[in-house]
N, C-alpha and C positions, 0 to 999 in steps of 0.2 A: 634632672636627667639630661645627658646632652641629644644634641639630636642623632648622634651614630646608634646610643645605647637605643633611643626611641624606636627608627629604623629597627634594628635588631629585633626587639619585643615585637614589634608589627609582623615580620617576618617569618618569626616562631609562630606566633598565632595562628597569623594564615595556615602554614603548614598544615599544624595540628587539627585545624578547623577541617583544609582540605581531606585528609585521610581522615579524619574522624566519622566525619558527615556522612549522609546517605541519605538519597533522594526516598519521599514519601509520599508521591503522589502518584507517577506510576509504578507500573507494576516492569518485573524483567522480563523480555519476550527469552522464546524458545524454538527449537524446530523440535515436530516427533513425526514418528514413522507410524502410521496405524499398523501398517503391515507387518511393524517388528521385524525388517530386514537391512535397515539402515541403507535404505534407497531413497537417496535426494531426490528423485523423481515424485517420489507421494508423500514429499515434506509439506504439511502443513505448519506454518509457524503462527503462535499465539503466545497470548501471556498471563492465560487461566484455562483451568482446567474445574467445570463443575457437574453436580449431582446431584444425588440424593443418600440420605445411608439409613440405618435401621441400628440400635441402640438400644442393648440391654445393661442394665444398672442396677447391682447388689449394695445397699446402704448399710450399714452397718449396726451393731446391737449385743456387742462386747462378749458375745457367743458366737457367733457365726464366723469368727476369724479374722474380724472386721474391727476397726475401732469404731464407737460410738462418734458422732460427725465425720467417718470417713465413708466412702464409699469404692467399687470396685466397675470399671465399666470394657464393655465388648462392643467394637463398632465393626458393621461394613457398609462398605461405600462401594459406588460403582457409578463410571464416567457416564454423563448423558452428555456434555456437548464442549467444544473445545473452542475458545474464545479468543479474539486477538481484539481489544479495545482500543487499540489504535488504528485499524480497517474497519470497525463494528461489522465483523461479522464473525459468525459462528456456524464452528461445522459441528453438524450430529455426527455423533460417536457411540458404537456399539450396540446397541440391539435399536436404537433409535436410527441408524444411518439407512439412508433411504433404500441402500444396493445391499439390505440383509445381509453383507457380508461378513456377521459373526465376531468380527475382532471389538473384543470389550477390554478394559482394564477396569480392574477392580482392586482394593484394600481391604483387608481383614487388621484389626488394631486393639490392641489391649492397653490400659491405661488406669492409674487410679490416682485419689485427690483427695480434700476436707473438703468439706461447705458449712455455711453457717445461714438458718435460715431467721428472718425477722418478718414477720406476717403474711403477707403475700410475697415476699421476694427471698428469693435462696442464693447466694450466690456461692460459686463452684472454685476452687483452685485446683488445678489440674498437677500434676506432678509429686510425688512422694515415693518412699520404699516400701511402699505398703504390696505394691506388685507392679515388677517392672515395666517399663512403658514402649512399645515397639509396634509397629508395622512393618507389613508384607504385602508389598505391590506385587501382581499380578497378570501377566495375558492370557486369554483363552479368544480360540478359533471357533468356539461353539456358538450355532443358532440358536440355543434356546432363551425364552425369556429368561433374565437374573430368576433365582429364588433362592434367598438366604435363610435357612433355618434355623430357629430360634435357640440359642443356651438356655442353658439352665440357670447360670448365674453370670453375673458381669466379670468373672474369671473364666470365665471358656473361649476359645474362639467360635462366631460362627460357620456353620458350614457351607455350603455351596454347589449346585448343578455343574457351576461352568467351569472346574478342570482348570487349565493352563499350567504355564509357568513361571517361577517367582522371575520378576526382568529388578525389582527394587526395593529396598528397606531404610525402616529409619529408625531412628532411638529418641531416649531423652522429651520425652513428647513433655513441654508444658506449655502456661496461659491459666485461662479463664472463663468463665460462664457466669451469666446473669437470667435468672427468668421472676419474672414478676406475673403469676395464673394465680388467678382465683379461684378457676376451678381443675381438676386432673382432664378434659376433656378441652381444655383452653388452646387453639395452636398457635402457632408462633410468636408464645409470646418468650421466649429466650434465645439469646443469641451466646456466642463463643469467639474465642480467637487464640488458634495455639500455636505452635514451632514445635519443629524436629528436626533430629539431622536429617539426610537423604544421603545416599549412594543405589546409583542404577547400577547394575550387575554388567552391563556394556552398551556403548550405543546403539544397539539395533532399535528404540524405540525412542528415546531421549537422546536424538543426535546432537544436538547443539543446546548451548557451548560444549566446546569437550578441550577438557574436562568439565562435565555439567554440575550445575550449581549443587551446593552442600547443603543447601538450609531449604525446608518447606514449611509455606504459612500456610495455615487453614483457618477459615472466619468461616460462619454461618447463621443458623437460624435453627430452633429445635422446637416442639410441642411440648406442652406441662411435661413437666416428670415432676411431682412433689413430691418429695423426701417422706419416708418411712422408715424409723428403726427397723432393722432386721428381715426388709421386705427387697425382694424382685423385681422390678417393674421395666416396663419395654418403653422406648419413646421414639422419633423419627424426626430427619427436618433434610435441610439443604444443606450442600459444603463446598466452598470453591476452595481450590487448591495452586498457591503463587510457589513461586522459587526465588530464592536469592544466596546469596555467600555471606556469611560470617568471616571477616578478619580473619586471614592467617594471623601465624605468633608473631612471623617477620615484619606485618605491618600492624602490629601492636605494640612493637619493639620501638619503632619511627616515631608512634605517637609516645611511649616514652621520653626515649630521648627529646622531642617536640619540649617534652612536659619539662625538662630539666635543664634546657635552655633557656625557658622561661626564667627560670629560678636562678641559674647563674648569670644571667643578663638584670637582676632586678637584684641581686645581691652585690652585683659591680659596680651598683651605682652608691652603694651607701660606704 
């Protein structure tokens, strides 16, 4: 290969590597508005948002509407404090902020998957057509504590005290889960990690970037839920909540073409 065609290949690669790649060690910071006014004055900027949620889950039993290894699940979640890991500090949010002043976010989420369990460990794959998968973010101005009332089954949403209104939604929810309990009273011994799109309804809360990021990761930590054909069961844990972008098509297109400069640079040579 001469050394123009070598150059060349070096060149494609880089490229390709450059737009391909995407940093995994932090996280993307953000500005939000508690106030939901889109006043840079009471921007806080971080680059997690975490909590807690509560977690109803319908398993399946080839009658209940459900297939046998699948399951159907109903989450809500609600902010307790908002994180910037590169200043380590953290502001309380929502019924935890020290000035009572009422501004919570919260999610309501439906989602369903397969699992497969082998003796003590179950693990979870999130995403199927079994029953669409979406969230609906939330503000409310109310003082009162959260309280999320329980479904009936992991196809309901739950309900809620705190009112507001929807400020964001996502789709597409999938990932994973792994718990390894011995027993149904075991806690934290399962964790998760899943993606969905994201679109905020406008910036008055998610000011920056803007346009704000399309893609949100959630990882956590949950209490036994052991699987049962055709059984109900309730569980709870922690969730932090990141943001980032998924590739538009136009730089999906770059790493194409990337890829096919390759290929005509390694066929010019023979």
């Amino acid at each position: 290969m001469s050394n123009i065609n070598k150059s060349l290949l070096s060149l494609a690669l880089a490229a390709c590597l450059a737009i391909a790649s995407t940093p995994t060690m932090a996280y993307s910071t953000f500005s939000i508005d508690q106030s939901n006014s889109n006043n840079s004055s009471n921007a806080t900027i971080a680059d997690r948002l975490t909590g807690n949620y509560f977690e109803t889950i319908t398993f399946g039993n080839g009658t209940n509407g459900i297939a046998i290894g699948a399951f159907k699940s109903s989450v809500a979640w609600d902010l307790g404090q908002i994180i910037n890991d590169t200043t380590n500090t953290n502001t309380p949010a929502g019924w935890n902020h020290p000035t009572g002043n009422g501004e919570q976010l919260y999610a309501l989420s439906l989602f369903s998957g397969t699992f497969i369990t082998t003796g003590p460990t179950t693990i979870f794959t999130i995403g199927s057509s079994t029953q669409a998968s979406f969230f609906n973010l939330y503000y409310s101005t109310s003082t009162a504590l959260p309280s999320f009332s329980n479904t009936t089954n992991g196809g309901n949403f739950y309900t809620t005290n705190l009112g507001g209104i929807l400020i964001g939604s996502g789709s597409n929810i999938i990932g994973s889960g792994t718990e390894t309990c011995t027993s149904a009273s075991q806690p934290g011994c399962g964790h998760f990690s899943i993606s969905s799109t994201f679109l905020p309804i406008n910036n008055n809360y998610f000011m920056l970037p803007s346009p704000f990021y399309n893609t949100e990761y959630n990882g956590g930590q949950f209490n036994a839920v052991i699987p049962v054909a055709g059984a109900t069961l309730k569980t709870n844990g922690s969730l932090d909540v990141t943001f980032g972008n998924i590739p538009e098509p136009a730089s999906l297109a770059l790493v194409g073409f990337g890829l096919l400069g390759l290929g005509f640079v390694r066929r010019k040579q023979h």
